[in-house]
Every structure is written in structure tokens, then in C-alpha cells.
VMD Tcl script that draws the C-alpha trace (Angstrom):
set ca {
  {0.00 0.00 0.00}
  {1.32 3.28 -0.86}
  {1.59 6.00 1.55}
  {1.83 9.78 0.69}
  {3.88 12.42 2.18}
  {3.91 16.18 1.33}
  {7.23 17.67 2.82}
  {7.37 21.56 4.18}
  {8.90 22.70 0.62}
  {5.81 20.20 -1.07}
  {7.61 18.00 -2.56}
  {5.53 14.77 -2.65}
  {6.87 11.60 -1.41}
  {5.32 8.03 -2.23}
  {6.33 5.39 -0.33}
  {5.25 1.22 -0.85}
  {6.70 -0.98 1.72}
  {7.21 -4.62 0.15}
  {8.42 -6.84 2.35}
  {8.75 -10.28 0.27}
  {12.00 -8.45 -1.83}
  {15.17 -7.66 -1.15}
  {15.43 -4.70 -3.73}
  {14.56 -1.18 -3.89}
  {13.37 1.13 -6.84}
  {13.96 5.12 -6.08}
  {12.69 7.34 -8.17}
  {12.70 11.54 -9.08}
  {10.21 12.63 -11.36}
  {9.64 16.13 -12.69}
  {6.02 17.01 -13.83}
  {7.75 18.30 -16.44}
  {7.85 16.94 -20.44}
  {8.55 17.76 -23.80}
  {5.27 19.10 -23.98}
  {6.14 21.94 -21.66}
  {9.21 23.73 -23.67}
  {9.49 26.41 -25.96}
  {8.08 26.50 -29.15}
  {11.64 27.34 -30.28}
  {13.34 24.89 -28.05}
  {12.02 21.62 -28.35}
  {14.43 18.73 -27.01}
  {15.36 21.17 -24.30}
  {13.86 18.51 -21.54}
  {15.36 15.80 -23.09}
  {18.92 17.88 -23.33}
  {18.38 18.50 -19.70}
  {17.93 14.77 -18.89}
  {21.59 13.37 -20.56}
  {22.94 16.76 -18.58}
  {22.21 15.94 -15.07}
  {23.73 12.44 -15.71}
  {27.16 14.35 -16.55}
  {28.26 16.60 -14.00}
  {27.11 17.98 -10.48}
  {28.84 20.40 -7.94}
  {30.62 16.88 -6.23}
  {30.85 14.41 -9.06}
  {32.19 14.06 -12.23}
  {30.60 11.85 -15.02}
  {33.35 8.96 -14.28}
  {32.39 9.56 -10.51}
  {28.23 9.18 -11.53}
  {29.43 6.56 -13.62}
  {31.06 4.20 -10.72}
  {28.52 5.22 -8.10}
  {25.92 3.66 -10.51}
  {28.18 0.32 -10.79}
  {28.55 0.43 -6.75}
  {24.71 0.36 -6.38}
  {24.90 -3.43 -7.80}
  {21.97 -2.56 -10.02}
  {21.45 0.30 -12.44}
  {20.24 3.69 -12.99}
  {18.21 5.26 -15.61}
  {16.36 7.99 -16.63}
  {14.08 8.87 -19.44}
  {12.13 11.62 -20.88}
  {8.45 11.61 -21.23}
  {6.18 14.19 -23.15}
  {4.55 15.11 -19.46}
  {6.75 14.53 -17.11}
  {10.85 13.54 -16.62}
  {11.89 10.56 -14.67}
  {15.15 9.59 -13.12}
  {16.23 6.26 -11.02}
  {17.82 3.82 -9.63}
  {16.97 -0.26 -9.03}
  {19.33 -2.04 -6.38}
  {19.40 -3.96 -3.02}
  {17.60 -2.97 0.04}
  {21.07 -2.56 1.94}
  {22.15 0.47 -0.85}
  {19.32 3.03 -0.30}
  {21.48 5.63 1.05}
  {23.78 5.35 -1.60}
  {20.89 5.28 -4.29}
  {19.65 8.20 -2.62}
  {22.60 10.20 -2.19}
  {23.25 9.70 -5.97}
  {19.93 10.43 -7.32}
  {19.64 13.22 -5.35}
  {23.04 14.73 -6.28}
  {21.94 14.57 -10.08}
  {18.99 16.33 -9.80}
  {18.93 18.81 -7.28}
  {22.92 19.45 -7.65}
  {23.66 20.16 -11.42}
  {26.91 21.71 -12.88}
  {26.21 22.74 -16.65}
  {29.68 22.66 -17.69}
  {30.28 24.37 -21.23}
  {31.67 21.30 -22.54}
  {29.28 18.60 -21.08}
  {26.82 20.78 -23.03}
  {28.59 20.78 -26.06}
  {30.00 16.78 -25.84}
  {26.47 15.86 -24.99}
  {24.97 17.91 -27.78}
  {26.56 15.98 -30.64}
  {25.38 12.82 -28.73}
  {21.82 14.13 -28.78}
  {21.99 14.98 -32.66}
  {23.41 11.05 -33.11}
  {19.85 9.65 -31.24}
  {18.03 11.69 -33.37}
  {19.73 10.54 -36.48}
  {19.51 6.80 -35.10}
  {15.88 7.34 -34.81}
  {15.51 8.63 -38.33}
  {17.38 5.74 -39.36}
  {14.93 3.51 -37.66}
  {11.70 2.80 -39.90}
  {9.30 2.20 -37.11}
  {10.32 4.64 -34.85}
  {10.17 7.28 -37.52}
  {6.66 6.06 -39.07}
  {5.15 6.92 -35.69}
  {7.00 10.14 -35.27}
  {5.62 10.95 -38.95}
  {2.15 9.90 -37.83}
  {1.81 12.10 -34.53}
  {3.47 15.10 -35.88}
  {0.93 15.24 -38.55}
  {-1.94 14.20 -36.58}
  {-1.22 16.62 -33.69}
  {0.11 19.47 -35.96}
  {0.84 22.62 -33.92}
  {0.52 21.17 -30.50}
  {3.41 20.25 -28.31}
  {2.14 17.06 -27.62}
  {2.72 16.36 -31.13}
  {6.61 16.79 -31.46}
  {9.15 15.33 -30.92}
  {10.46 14.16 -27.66}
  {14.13 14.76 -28.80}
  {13.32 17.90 -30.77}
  {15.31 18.36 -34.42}
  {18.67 19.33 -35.21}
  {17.73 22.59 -35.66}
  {15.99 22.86 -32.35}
  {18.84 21.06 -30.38}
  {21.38 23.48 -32.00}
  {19.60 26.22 -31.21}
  {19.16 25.52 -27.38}
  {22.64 27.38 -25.40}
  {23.59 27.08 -21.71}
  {21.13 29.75 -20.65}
  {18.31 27.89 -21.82}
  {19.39 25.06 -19.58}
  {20.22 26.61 -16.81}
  {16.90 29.02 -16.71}
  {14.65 25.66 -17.82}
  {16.32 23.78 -14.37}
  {15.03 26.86 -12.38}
  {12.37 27.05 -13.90}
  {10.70 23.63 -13.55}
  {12.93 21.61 -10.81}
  {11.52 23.64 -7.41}
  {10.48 20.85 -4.98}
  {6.57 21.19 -5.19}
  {7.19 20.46 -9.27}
  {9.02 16.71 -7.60}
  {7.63 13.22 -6.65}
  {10.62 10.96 -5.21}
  {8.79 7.90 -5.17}
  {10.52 4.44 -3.15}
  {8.65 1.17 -3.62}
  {10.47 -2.04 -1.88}
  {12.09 -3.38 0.84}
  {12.02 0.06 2.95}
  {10.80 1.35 6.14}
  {8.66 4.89 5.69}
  {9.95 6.00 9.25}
  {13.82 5.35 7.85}
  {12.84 6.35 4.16}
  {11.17 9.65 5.15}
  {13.63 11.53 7.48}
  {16.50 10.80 4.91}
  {14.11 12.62 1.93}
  {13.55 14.97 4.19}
  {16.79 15.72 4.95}
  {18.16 16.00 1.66}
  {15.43 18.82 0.26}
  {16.07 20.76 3.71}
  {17.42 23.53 1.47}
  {15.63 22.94 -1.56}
  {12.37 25.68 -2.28}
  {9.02 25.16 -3.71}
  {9.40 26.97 -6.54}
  {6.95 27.61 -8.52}
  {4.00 25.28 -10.19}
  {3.05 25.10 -13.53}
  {-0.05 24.00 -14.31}
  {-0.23 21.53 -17.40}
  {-0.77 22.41 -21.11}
  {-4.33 23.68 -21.45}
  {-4.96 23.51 -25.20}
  {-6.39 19.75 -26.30}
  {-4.91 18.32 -29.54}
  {-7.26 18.75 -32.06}
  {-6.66 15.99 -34.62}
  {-5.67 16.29 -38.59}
  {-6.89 13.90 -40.63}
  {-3.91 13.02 -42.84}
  {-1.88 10.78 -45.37}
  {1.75 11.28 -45.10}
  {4.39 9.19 -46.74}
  {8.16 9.76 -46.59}
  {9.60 7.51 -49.49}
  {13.05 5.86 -48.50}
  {14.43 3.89 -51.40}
  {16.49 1.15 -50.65}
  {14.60 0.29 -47.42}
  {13.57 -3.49 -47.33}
  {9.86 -3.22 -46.28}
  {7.61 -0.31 -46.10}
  {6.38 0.63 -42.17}
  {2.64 1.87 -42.02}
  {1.14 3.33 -39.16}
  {-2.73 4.04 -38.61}
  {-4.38 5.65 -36.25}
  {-7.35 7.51 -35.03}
  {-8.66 9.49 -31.61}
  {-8.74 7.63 -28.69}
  {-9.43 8.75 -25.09}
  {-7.14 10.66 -22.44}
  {-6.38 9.42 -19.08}
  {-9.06 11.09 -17.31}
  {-11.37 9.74 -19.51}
  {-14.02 7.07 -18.03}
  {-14.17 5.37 -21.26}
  {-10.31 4.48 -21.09}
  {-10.63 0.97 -19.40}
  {-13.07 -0.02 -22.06}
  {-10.55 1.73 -25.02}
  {-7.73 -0.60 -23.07}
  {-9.61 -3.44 -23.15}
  {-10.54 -2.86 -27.12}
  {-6.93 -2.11 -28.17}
  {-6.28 -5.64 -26.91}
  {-9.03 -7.29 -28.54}
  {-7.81 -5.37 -31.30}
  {-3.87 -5.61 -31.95}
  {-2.62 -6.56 -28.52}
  {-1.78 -10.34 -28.40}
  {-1.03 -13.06 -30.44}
  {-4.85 -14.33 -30.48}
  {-6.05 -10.30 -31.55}
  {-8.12 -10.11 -34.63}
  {-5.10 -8.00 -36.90}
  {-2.60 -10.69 -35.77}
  {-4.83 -13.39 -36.95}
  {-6.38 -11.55 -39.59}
  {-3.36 -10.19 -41.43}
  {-0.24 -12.35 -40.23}
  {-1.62 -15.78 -39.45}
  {-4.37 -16.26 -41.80}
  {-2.64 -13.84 -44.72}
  {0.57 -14.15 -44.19}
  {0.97 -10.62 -45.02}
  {3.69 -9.09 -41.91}
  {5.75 -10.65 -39.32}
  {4.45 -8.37 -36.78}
  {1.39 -5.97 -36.58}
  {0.17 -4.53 -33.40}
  {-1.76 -1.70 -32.04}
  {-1.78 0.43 -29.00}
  {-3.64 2.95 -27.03}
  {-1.54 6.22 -26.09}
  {-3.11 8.77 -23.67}
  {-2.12 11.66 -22.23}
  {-3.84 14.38 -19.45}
  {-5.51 16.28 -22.44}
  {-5.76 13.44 -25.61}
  {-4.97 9.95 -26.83}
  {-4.83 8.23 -30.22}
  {-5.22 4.57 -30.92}
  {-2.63 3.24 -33.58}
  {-1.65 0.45 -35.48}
  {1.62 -0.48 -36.77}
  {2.86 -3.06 -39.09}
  {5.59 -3.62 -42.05}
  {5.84 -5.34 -44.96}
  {6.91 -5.90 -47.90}
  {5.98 -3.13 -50.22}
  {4.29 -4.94 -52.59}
  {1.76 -6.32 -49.77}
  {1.34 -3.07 -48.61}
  {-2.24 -2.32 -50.28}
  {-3.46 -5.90 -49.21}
  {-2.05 -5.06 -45.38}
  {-3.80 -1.51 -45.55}
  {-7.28 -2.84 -46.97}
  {-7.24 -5.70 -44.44}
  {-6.87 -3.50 -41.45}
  {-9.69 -1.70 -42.52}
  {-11.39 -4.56 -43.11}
  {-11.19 -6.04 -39.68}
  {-11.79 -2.42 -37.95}
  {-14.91 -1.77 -40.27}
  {-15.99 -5.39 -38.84}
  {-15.19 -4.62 -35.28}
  {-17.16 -1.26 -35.24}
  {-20.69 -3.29 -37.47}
  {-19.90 -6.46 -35.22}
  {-19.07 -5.34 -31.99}
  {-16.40 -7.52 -29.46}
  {-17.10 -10.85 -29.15}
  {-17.83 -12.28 -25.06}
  {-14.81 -14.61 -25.40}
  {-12.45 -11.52 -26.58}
  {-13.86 -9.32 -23.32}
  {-13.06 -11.85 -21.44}
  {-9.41 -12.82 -22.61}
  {-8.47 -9.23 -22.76}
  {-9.79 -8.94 -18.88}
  {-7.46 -12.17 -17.93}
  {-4.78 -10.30 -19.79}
  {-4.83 -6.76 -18.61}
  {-5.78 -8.36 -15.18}
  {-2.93 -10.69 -15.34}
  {-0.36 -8.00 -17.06}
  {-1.53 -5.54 -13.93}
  {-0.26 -8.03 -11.01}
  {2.61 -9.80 -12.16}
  {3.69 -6.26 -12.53}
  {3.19 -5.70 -8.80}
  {6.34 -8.29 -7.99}
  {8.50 -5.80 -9.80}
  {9.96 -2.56 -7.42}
  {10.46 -0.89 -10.10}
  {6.94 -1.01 -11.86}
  {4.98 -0.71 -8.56}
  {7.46 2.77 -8.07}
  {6.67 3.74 -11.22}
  {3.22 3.24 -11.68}
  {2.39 4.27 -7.91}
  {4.20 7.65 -9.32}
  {2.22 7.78 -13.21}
  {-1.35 7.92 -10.92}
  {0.09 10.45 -8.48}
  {0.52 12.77 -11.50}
  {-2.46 11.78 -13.56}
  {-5.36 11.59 -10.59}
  {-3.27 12.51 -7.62}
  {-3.21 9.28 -5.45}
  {-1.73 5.89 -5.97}
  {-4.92 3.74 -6.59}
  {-4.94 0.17 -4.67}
  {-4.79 -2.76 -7.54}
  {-8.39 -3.76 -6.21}
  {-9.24 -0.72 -7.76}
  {-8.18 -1.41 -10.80}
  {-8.58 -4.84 -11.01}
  {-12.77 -4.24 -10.02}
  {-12.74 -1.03 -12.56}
  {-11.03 -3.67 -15.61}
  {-13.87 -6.50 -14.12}
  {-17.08 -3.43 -14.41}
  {-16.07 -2.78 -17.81}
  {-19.32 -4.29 -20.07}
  {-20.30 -5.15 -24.02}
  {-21.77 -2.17 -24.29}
  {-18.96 -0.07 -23.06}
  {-16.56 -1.82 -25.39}
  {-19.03 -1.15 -28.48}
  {-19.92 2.30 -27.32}
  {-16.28 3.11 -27.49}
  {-15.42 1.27 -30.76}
  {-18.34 3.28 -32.38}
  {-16.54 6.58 -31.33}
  {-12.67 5.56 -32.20}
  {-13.36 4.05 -35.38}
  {-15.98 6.26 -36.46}
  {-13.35 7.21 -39.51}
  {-13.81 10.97 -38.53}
  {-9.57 11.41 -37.62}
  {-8.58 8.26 -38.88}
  {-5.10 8.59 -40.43}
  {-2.16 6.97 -42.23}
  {1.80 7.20 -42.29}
  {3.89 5.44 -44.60}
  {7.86 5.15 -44.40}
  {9.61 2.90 -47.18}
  {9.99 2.27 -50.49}
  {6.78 2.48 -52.25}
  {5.40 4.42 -55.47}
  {1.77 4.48 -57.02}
  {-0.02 4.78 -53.31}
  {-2.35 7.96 -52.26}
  {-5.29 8.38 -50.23}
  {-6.76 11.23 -49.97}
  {-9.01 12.72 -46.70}
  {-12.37 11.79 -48.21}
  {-11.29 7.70 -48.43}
  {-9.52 7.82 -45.13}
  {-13.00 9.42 -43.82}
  {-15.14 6.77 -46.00}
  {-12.72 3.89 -45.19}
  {-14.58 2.97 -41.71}
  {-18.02 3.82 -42.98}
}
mol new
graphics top color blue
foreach p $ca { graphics top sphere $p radius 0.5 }
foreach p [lrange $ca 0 end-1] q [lrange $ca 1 end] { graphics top cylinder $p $q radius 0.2 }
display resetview
């Protein structure tokens, strides 16, 4: 069970005591994202991230670097589009140390010139990996048009013009900006004691202020019904991504969207895997997935093939998605995609570092760590009629779009047969 603390500076605290482990999970998150930067600026979180990891006012990078391999475990951190996460996964006995180091990286910074500069041209090599990755760029290709001119829509790691645009200042001002203590969760889940846990959080944000909050992007995405296609010759097999609205996470239709998405795309007995893989043979791998955020979500569905299956792999998705929204879900799908997201939902709870993180995803999306009986009797509530209700409304075909990345020739849709596709 996961008990909440607000310190004097508020800073929240979550703490889960698990006492069937012997390992930890500590964790720093920023409500802070992508989505929150400068128009002009974008991949400044991101920058920030790979900066802390470099320097602070006591460690070098090769000192970060062997605390990490003392904790016996690892450390990580990653950037989100809403919020910035940093931490560490090791044995109950090195909390201190865990501690000590995560708290040196983010509340201790030194933005050296060159760790700016060295970590800059390290930056601009992700993002070319990434546009060197099919997949990765078909979905980047697909939100950026479908969210045009809304943050949430760009890119996490910004461009090359963006990251070579961003100087020290903008760091520096972006850290005081957004890293007070009331804009921090440190979140602990494992073998821990609160009454030992707290005092030492405590201790180390003595001298840390609030700061100021920032309340979270107020504009919802409004979507663009597209078709986008970035033509890479060469490339082996074209990569297709489709998609359409889905809900946010404060929407009470999302269990039912969850549950959907897995009847849909999201296991090996899902319609599109048997539809287009296993009775087609059409792709090695198509999936979908639901993606929600505090003010939208889309629904999407990759896949890649061969470009001369392509049309066959396009028309059959529609096929099966026109079929879902006249047919509705079948009682044996609801209740396999129940066992699943039931089952998926507590073997994740024998993990530190997924009960950490999760406890620390519902703190920032409804403002208390939920009990798994609440989830687990929310996934159970969900009916039929919910399910069909919400297919009617995602695959209505009014924002349902499509990204292509390979090499293909003599394919176009325009808005009208994306629209008329799901009629």
C-alpha cells in the first residue's frame, strides 16, 4: 500500500513498503515533459535529462558513472512528453547510496560548457539513429501530422535545428524554472521502512524551495486527418502506421478503449494478428496500442511489410476495424483481454520498479496511488456495451489517419477515403 507524504517545501513523497523483496526502486520525477518547452526549443527537456547524468557540484561523469556500478543494479532515466523521470533499481542494503546519488543529479547540477557541447553531438546522433529507424520514424511521422501545432505532437528529442539552437542559458533558466520541490515526486517502492525512508528525503530537500508550479498544457490536440508518406528507397519493407482518436487518461471510457486495443492488436490471439499475419501471411508483426495523455490519446496500429503487400495489409486493417465497429467484441475476446490486462496488472506488482513507477504515473495523472483492487474491479465493471460504445466513437473514420515510411510508389489516399474507409 502506498503511503503519501507532502514535505514543508511540497515535494511529494510516495512510499510502498514490500516486504517479500530484497530490492529497492527510487525514483525523481519532474512534472515536467517535452510538452512543456518552448516553441523554439524543443528537445530542451530531453537535453536536460543526458545533462544531469554528466556533472554535479561533487561528481564528475566517471564519478556518476562508478557510483551507478557500486549500487549493484542500475540507474536510468528517461524523458516523457509530461513529465521527466530519473532512477535507480538495487538492493535494500544500498538506499542511502541510491539516494545520495539520485539526489546529487537532480537537485545538484553543474552545466559545464563542454558537457553541453560533448552531450549535444550525442543528442543529434539519437536523433539521427531514430531517423534511421523505420518504425520509430513512421510513428513520429504519424503524430506530428496528426497533432500538428501542439506540443504534444513533437518530438520528444526535438530536431537538429531545435537542439542546435538551445545554449547554456536555456538550460540553466529551464532547471530553475521547472525543478523547485513542489514540481518533484521521489517515489521508493520495496524493501524500505517509511519512518527510515522519510527523514532521509527529508533531509536532503532541507534547502531545496518550492518553486513555482506550472499548471499543465491547457490547449487539447485537435486531430488532422492526414496521409503522409516519406519515401526511402532502398529500405527493405515499407512501415505503415494508422491511427485515429482515442481517449485521455481522465477519460471514463479508457478501461473499455484498453480493453478494445487488446481485442484489437494486442496479443497473439487479436483479430489483426490473426487476420493479417496468421491467416494472410501478409507481416511478421502488426500490433496496435492505445496512447493517452492528461488532455488526448490516439489509438494506432503499426505493421511492415513488404511493399508490394502493402495495399493488401492496408485494406485488411480496414477490413477487420470496419468489422469490429458493425460487429461489436465478441464475449470470449472481453473476457481474454480482462485475464490479460488483469494478469499484465499483477505480475507487474512483484517488480519494485513497476509498482514505483506506476504508484508515481497515478500520483501525476489523478493525484493518489490507486490500490490494484481498484483497478482490477474497474477492468472487471467494464461491459459489451462499453466496449461497443467506445469502438463506435474511435473508429468512427472521422480522424482516422495513415503514415507510410519505405519504399513504395503508385499509393495515395486522400481525406475523403480515409474518412469513408470505416463507414
Amino acid at each position: 500500500m502506498t503511503e503519501k507524504f507532502i514535505l514543508s517545501n511540497n515535494a511529494t513523497v510516495l512510499i510502498d513498503e514490500m516486504r517479500d523483496v530484497r530490492s529497492l526502486a527510487v525514483g525523481f520525477f519532474c512534472r515536467t515533459g517535452s510538452a512543456d518547452e518552448p516553441d523554439d526549443k524543443r528537445g530542451l527537456s530531453h537535453f536536460l535529462e543526458h545533462l544531469l547524468f554528466k556533472r554535479t557540484k561533487r561528481r564528475s561523469a566517471l564519478a556518476i558513472a562508478r557510483a551507478i556500478d557500486r549500487l549493484g543494479g542500475d540507474a536510468d532515466a528517461f524523458t516523457t512528453k509530461e513529465y521527466t523521470a530519473f532512477y535507480a533499481h538495487t538492493l535494500d542494503s544500498k538506499f542511502d547510496e541510491a539516494l545520495d546519488l539520485l539526489g546529487d543529479v537532480v537537485l545538484s547540477p553543474a552545466f559545464g560548457t563542454e558537457d553541453i557541447e560533448r552531450e549535444r553531438g550525442v543528442i543529434l546522433e539519437e536523433i539521427g539513429e531514430c531517423n534511421d529507424t523505420p518504425d520509430d520514424l513512421v510513428h513520429e511521422l504519424f503524430v506530428r501530422s496528426f497533432w500538428r501545432n501542439h506540443p504534444l505532437g513533437e518530438p520528444i528529442l526535438g530536431t537538429v535545428e531545435s537542439v542546435n539552437r538551445i545554449t547554456r542559458s536555456d538550460i540553466y533558466s529551464f532547471y530553475r524554472e521547472r525543478y523547485g520541490a513542489q514540481n518533484l515526486i521521489v517515489s521508493v517502492a520495496g524493501h524500505v521502512r517509511a519512518k527510515q525512508v522519510l527523514p532521509a528525503i527529508e533531509k536532503l530537500f532541507a534547502r531545496r524551495s518550492a518553486g513555482e508550479i506550472f499548471p499543465p498544457q491547457g490547449r487539447r490536440p485537435r486531430p488532422f486527418q492526414h496521409f503522409s508518406i516519406e519515401r526511402r528507397p532502398g529500405l527493405e519493407q515499407a512501415h505503415v502506421c494508422l491511427g485515429m482518436s482515442g481517449p485521455s487518461q481522465s477519460s471514463p471510457r479508457r478501461f473499455a478503449a484498453h480493453l478494445l486495443d487488446i481485442a484489437l492488436g494486442g496479443g497473439m490471439s487479436s483479430r489483426l494478428f490473426q487476420e493479417v499475419r496468421e491467416k494472410r501471411g501478409l507481416v511478421y508483426s502488426i500490433s496496435s496500442a492505445l496512447t493517452s495523455f492528461r488532455l488526448g490519446g490516439y489509438e494506432s496500429i503499426q505493421a511492415s511489410c513488404a511493399p508490394k503487400n502493402l495495399p493488401r495489409v492496408i485494406d485488411t486493417t480496414l477490413s477487420v476495424l470496419r468489422k469490429f465497429k458493425r460487429e461489436g467484441a465478441r464475449p470470449r475476446e472481453i473476457l481474454r483481454a480482462k485475464e490479460l490486462l488483469k494478469g499484465n496488472l499483477m505480475l507487474s506488482l512483484e517488480s519494485t520498479v513497476s509498482r514505483m513507477s506506476a504508484q508515481t504515473r497515478q500520483e501525476f495523472y489523478f493525484g493518489r496511488a490507486e490500490k490494484p483492487e481498484e483497478w482490477l474491479s474497474r477492468i472487471e465493471a467494464v461491459t459489451q456495451d462499453q466496449i461497443d460504445e467506445v469502438s463506435q466513437e474511435i473508429f468512427s473514420g472521422d480522424s482516422l489517419s495513415l503514415s507510410i515510411v519505405g519504399d513504395v510508389k503508385n499509393i495515395e489516399y486522400s481525406g475523403s477515403d480515409l474518412a469513408a474507409a470505416l463507414a
